[in-house]
Backbone bond lengths (Angstrom), bond angles and torsions (degrees), N, CA, C in turn:
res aa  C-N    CA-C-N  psi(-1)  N-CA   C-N-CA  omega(-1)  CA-C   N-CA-C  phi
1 X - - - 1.473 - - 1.522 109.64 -
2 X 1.561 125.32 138.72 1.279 125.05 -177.61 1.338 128.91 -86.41
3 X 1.296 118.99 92.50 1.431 130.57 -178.10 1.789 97.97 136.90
4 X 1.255 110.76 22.55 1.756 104.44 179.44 1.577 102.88 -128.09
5 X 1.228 121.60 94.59 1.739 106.11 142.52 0.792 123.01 -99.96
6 X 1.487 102.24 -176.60 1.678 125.96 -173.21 1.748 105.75 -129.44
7 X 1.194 95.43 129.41 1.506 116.95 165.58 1.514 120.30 -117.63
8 X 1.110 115.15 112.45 1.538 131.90 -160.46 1.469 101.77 -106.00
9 X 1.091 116.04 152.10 2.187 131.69 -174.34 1.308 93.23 172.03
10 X 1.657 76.48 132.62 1.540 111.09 160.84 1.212 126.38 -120.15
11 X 1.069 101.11 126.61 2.010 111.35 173.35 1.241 128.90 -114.34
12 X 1.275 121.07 152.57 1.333 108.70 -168.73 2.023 104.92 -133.09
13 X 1.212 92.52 89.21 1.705 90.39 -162.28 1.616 95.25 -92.76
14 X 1.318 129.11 137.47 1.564 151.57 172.37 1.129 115.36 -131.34
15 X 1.404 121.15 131.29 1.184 127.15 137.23 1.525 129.90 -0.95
16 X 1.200 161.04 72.55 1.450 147.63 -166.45 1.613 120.71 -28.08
17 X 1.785 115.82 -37.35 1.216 114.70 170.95 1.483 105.41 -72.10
18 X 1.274 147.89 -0.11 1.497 158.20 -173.30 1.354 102.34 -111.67
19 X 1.458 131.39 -32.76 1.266 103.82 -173.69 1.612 132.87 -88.69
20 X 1.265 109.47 153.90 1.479 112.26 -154.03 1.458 81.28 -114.79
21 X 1.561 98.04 -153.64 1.866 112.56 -159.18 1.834 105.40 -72.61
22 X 1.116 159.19 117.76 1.652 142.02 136.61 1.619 99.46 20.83
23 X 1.274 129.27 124.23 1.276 149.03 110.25 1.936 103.59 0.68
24 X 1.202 137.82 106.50 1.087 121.35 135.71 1.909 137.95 -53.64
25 X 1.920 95.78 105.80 1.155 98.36 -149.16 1.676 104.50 -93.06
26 X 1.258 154.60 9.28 1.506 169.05 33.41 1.282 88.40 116.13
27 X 1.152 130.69 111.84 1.581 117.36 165.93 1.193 131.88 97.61
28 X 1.530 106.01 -30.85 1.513 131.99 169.77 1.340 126.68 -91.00
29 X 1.081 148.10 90.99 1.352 163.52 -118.67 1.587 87.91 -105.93
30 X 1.427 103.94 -83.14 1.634 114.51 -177.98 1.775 129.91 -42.37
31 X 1.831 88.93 -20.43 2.034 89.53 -171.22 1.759 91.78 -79.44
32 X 1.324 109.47 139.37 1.695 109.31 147.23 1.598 112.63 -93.95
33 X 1.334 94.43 -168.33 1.763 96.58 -170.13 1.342 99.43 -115.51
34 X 1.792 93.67 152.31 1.451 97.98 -155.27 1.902 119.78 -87.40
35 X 2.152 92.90 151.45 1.476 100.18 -138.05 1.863 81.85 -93.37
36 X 1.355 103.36 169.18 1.668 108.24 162.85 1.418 112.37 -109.78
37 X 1.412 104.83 131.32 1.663 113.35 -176.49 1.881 88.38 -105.35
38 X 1.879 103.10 132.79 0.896 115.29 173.97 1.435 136.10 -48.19
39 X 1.301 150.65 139.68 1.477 127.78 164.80 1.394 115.46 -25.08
40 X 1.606 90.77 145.72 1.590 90.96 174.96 1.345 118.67 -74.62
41 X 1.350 131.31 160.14 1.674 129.69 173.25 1.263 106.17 -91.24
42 X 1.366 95.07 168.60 1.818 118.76 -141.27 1.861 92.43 -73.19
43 X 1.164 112.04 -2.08 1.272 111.38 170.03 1.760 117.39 -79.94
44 X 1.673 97.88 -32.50 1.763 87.22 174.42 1.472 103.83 124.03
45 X 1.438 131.19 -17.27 1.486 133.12 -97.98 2.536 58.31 -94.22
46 X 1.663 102.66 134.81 1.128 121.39 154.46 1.510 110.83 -170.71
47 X 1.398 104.81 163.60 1.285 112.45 -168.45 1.726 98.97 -83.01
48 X 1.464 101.39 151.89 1.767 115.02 -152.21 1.896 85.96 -145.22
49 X 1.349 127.01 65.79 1.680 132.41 167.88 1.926 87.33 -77.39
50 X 1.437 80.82 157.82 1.598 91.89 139.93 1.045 156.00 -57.37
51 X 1.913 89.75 -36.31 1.240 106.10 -168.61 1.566 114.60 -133.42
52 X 1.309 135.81 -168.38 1.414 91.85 -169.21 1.748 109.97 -119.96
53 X 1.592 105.76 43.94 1.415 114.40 -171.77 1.975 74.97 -140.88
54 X 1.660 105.77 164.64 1.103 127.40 -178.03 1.265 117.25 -165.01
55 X 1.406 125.00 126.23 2.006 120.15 -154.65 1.266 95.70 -150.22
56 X 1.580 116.23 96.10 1.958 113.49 156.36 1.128 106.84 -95.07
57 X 1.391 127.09 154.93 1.445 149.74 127.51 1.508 113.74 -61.50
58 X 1.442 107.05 105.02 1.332 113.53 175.79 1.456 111.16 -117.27
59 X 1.494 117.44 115.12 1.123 138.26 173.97 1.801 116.81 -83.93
60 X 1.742 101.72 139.95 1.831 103.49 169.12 1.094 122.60 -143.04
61 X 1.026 105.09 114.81 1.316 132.68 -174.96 1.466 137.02 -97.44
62 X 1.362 125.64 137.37 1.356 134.88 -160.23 1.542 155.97 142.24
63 X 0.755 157.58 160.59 1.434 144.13 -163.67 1.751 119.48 -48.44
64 X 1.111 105.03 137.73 1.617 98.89 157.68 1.468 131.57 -61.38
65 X 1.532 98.30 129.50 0.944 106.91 -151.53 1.512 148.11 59.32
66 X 1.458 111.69 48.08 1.037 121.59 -170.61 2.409 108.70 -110.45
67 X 1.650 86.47 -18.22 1.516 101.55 -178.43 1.848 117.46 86.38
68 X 1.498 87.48 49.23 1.627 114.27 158.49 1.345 96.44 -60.48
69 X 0.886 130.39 -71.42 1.453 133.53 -150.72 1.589 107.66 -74.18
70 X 1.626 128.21 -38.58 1.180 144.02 -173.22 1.824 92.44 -55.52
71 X 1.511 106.93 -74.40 1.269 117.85 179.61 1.319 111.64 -20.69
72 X 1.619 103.95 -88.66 1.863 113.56 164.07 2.086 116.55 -13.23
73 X 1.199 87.50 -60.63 1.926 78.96 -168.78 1.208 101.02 -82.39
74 X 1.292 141.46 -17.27 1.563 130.15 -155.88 1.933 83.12 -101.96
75 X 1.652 124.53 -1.38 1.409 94.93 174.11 1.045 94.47 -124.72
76 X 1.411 132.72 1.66 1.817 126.62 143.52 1.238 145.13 -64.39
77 X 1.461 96.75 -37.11 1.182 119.95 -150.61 1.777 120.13 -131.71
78 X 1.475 89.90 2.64 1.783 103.61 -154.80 1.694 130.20 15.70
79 X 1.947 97.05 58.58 1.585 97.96 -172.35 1.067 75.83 -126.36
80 X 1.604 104.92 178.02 1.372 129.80 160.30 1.807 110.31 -171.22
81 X 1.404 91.12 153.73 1.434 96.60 -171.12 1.391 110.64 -137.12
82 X 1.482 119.05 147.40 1.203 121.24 177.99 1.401 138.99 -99.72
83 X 1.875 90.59 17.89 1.525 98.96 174.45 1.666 105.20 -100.46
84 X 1.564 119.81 162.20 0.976 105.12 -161.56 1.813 96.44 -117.65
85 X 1.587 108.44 132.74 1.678 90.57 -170.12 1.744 79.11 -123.42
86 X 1.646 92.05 145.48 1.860 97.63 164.43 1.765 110.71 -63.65
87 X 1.454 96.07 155.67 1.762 92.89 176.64 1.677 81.21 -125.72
88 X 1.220 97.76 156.96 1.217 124.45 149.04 1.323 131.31 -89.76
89 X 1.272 124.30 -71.83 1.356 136.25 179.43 1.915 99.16 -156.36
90 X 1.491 97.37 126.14 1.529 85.88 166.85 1.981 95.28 -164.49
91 X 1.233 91.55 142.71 1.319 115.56 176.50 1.492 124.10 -101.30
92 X 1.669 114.18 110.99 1.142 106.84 163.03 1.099 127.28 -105.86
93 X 1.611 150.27 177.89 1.254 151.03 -173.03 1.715 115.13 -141.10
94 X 1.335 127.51 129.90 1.248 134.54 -177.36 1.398 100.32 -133.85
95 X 1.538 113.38 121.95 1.388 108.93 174.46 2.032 101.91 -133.59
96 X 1.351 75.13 128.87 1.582 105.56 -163.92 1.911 114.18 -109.63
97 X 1.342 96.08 130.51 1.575 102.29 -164.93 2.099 92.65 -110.98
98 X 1.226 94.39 110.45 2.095 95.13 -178.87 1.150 101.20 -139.99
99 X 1.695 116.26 111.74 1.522 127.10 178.11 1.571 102.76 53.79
100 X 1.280 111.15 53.93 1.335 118.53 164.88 1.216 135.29 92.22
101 X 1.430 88.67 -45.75 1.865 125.78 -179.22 1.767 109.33 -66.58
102 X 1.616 107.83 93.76 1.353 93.74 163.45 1.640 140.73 -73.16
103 X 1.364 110.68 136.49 1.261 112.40 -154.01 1.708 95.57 -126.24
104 X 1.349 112.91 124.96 1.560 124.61 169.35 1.482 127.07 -105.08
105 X 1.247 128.86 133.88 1.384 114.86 178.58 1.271 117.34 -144.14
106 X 1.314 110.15 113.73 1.778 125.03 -159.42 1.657 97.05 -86.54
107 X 0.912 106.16 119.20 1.466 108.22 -164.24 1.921 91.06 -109.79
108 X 1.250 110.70 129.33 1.672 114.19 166.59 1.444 119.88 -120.98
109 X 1.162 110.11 121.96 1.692 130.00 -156.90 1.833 87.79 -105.30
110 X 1.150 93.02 107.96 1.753 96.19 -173.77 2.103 99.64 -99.59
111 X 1.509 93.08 -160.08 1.570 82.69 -162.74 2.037 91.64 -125.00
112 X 1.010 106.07 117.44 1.462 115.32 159.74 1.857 126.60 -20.18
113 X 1.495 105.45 -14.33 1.406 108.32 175.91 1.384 113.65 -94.06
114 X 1.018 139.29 171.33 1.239 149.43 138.44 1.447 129.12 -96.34
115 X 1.427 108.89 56.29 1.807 106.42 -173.29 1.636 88.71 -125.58
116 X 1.018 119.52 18.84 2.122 128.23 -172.70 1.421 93.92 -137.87
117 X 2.088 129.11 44.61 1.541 104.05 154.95 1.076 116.67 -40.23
118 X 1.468 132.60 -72.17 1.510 126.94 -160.32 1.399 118.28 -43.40
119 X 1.343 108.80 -33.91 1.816 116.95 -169.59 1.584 105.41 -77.30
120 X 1.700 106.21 -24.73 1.559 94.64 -174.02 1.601 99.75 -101.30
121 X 1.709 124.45 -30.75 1.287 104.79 172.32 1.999 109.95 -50.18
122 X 1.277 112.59 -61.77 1.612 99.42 165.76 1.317 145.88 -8.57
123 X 1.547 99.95 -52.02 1.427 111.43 -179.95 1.234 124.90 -85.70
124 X 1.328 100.37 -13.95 1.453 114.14 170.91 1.616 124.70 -70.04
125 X 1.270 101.92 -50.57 1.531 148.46 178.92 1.343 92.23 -56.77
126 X 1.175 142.18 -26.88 1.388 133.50 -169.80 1.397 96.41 -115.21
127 X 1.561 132.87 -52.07 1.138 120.34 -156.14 1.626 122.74 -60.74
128 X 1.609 110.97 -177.13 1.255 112.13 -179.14 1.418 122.62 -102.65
129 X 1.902 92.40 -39.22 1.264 92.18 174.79 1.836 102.31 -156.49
130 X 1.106 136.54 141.14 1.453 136.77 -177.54 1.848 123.43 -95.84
131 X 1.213 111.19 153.05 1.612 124.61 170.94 1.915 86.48 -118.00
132 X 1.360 93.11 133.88 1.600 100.56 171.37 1.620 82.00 -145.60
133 X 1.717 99.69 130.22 1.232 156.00 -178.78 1.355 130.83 -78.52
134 X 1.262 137.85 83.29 1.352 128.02 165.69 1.719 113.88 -121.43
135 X 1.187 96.99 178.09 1.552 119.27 178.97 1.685 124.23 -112.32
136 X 1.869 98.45 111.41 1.407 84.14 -147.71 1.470 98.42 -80.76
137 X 1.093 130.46 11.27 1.557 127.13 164.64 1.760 102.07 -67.97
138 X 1.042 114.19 -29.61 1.794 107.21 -162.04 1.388 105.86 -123.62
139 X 1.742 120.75 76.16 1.479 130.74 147.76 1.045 127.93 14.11
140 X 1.320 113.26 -62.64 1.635 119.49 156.12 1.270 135.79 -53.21
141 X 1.340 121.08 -33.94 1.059 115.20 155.51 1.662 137.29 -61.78
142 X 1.283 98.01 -10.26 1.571 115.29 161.70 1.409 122.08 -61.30
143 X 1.453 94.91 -44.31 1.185 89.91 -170.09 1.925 118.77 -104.27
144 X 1.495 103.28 0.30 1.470 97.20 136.38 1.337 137.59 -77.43
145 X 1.199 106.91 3.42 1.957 108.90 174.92 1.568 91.27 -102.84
146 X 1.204 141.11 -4.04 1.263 125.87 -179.86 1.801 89.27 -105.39
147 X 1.014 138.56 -17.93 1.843 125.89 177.21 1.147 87.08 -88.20
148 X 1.291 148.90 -50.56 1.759 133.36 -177.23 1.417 108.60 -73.01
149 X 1.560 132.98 -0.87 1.235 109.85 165.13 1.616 91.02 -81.80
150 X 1.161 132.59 -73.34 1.310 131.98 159.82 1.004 116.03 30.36
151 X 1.717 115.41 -85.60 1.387 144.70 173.63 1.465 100.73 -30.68
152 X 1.424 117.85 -79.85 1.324 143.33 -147.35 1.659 83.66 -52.87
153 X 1.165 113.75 -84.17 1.858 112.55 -176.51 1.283 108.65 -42.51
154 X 1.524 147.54 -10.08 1.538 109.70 159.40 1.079 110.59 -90.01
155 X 1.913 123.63 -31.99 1.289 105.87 -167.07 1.320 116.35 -96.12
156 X 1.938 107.47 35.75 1.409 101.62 158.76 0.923 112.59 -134.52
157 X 1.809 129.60 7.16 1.401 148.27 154.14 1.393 73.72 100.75
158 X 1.057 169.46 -130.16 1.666 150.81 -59.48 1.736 89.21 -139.14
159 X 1.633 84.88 163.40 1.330 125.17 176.22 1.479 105.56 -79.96
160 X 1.261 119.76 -42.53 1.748 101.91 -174.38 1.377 127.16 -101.21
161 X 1.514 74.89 81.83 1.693 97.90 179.43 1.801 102.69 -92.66
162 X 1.023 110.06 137.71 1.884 115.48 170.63 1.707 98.28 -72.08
163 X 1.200 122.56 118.78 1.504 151.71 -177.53 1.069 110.99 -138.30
164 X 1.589 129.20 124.10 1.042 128.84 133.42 1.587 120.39 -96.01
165 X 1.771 119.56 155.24 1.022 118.09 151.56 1.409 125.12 -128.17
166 X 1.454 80.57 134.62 2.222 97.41 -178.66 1.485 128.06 -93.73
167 X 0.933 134.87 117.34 1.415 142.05 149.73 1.364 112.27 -46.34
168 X 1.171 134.18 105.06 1.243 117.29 165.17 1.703 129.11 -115.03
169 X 1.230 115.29 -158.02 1.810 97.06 -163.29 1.720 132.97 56.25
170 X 1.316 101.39 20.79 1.498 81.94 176.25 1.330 137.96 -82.45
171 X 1.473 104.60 22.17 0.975 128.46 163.83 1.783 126.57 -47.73
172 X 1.608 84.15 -34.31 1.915 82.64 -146.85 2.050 85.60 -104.12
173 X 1.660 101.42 110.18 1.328 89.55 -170.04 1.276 91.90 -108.44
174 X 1.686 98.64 163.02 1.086 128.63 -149.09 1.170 162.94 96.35
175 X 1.344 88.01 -11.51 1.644 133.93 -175.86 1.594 113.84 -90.58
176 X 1.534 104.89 -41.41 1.423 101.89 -167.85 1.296 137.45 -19.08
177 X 1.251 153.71 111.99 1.155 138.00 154.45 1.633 117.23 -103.48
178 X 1.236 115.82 0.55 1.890 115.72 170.74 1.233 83.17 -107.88
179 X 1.828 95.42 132.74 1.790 91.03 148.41 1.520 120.36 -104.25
180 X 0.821 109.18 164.85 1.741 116.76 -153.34 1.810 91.23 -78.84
181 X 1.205 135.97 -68.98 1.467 154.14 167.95 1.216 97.51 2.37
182 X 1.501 111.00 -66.54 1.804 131.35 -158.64 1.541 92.42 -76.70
183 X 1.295 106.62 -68.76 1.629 105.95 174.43 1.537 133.37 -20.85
184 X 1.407 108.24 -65.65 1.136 129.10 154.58 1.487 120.24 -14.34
185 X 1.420 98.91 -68.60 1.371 105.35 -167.00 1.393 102.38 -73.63
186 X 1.164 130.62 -69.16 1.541 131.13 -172.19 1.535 98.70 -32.48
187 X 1.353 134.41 -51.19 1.366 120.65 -159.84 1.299 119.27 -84.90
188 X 1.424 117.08 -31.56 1.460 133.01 171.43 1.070 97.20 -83.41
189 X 1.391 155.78 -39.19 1.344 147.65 -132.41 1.684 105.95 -97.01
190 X 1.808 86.80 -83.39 1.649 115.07 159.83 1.215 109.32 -52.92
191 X 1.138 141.87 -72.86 1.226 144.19 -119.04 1.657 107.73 -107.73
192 X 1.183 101.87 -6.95 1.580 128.24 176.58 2.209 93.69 39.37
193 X 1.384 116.14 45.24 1.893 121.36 156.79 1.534 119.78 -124.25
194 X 1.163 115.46 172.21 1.451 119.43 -158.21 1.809 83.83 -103.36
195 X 1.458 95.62 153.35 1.497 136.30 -141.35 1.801 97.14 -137.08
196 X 1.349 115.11 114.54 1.346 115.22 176.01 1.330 117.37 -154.33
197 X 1.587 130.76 113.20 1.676 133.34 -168.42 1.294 99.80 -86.84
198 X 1.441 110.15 132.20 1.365 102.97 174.33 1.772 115.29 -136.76
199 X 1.366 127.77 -173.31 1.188 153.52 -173.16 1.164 91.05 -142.52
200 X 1.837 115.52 109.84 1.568 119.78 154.14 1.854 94.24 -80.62
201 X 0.990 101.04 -58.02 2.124 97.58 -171.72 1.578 109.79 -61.12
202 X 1.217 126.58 -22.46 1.462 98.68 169.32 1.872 103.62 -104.46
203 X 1.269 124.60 -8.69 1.289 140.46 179.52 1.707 107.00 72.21
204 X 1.240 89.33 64.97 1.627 97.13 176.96 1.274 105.06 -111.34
205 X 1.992 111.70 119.77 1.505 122.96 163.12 1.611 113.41 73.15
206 X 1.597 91.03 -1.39 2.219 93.20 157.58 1.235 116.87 -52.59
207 X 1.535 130.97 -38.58 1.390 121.83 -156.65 1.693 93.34 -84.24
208 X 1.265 106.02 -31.49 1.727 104.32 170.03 1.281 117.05 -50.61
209 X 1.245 116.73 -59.44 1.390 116.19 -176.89 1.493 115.21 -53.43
210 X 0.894 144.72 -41.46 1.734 142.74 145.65 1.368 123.56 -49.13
211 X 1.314 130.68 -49.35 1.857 126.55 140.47 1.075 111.18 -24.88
212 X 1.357 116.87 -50.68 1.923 100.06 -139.98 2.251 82.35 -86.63
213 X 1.355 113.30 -29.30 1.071 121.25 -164.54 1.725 112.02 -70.71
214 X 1.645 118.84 -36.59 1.180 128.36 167.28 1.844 108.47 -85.14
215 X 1.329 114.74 -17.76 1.353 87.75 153.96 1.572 123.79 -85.16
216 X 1.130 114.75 -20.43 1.840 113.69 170.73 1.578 102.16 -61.93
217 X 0.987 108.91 -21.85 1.771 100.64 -166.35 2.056 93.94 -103.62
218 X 1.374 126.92 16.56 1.002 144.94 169.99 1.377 93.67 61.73
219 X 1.165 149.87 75.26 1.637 163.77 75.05 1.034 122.93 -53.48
220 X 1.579 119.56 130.16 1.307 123.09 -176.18 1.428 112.56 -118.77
221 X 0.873 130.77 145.52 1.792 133.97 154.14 1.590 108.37 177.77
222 X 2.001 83.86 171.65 1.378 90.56 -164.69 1.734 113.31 -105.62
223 X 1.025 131.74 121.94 1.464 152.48 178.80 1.691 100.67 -87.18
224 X 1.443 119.15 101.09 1.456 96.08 -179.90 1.656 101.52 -125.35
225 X 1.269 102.57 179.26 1.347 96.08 177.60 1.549 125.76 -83.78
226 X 1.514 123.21 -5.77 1.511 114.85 149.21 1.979 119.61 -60.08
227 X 1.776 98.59 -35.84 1.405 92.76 164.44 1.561 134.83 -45.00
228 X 1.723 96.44 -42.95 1.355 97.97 -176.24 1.545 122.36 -89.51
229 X 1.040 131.46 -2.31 1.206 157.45 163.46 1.631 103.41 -57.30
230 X 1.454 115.94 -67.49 1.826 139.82 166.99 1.666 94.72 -26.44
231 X 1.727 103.49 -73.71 1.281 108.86 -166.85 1.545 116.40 -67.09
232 X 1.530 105.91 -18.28 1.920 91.09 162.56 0.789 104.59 -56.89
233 X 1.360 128.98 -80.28 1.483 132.53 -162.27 1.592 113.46 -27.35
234 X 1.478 116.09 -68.82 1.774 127.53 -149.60 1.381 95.40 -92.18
235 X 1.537 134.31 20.10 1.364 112.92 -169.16 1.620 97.76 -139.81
236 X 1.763 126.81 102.70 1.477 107.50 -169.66 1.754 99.03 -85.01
237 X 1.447 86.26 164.33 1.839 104.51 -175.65 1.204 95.77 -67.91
238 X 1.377 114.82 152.55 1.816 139.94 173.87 1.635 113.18 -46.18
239 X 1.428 103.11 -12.16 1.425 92.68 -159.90 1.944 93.60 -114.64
240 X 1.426 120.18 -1.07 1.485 128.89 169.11 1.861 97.22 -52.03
241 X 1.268 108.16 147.14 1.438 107.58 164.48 1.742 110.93 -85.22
């Protein structure tokens, strides 16, 4: 379809007492080299499938220019950039190996316009579970993540859909116009979904926003910050040749 790629990655995150030798990666463009996921905490927190593979469609949704896309690479890819390009539709893929259990997550980076209903009722219609996106400098953008939660519950008949919603930019102070307090509550409160402020450009509380989102969708694991540290290092930015 014209105006849709796909960007594919694989990861292979373990436990440190689990990990064995690097993958010989020779030939393979798409494999990275393999990351260490911290001990688990004294809580346990691991993924518990049935079976021992696990595959969501995770959809994101939200205004232009709000840093759909920032989010996406800075928790794939640990880049980020400060030019701003329109997306249309683009699909990335992260496939993740934790306590054995392979786990995939089709991530869909949708486009801030609304001139593609059909393409976004679709994506909806398929997914498992969503990140909807605003900018907490721009009010309005609030309140397009509250008409696409909207959306999302008719065109999937029910309310218990796994949602998170993000604030993002809190970087740029001074700006605010959401306050987080009020926010908070409406989404956790009312809205009974998980709630996460973030920094795509300094990468503050991204790896949360995918935690808090695979535990709503009852997946657990731990993302820590020695992990993300690992993945600076072994993972080059999108824009390396």
């Amino acid at each position: 379809m014209k105006g849709r790629h796909q960007f594919r990655r694989r990861f292979s995150l373990q436990p440190s007492f689990l990990k064995e030798e690097p993958e010989d990666d020779h030939g393979s463009r798409g494999h990275k080299t393999t990351e260490e996921l911290s001990e688990a905490d004294e809580k346990g927190d691991t993924i518990s499938p049935t079976s021992t593979s696990v595959r969501h469609k995770i959809v994101v949704l939200g205004g232009a220019k709000v840093g759909k896309s920032s989010l996406i690479t800075q928790f794939l890819y640990n880049s980020f950039s400060p030019k701003y390009k329109r997306t249309i539709e683009e699909m990335h893929q992260g496939n993740f190996t934790v306590n054995g259990v392979q786990l995939t997550l089709d991530i869909l980076d949708t486009s801030g316009a609304y001139e593609f209903p059909a393409m976004r009722a679709l994506s909806i219609s398929s997914a498992d579970a969503f990140i909807l996106v605003y900018d907490v400098n721009d009010a309005a953008t609030f309140e397009e993540v509250r008409a696409l939660r909207d959306q999302i519950h008719e065109i999937k008949g029910s309310t218990a859909v796994p949602i998170v919603v993000v604030g993002n930019k809190t970087d740029l102070v001074g700006e605010r116009q959401v306050d987080t307090a009020m926010t908070e509550s409406v989404v956790t409160v009312d809205w009974e979904n998980g709630f996460v402020e973030t920094s795509a450009k300094e990468n503050l509380n991204v790896s949360k926003v995918f935690k808090e989102l695979l535990s709503q969708a009852k997946v657990k694991y731990n993302l820590s910050p020695a992990l993300r540290r690992r993945r600076r290092q072994s993972l080059p930015s999108l824009n390396s040749s």
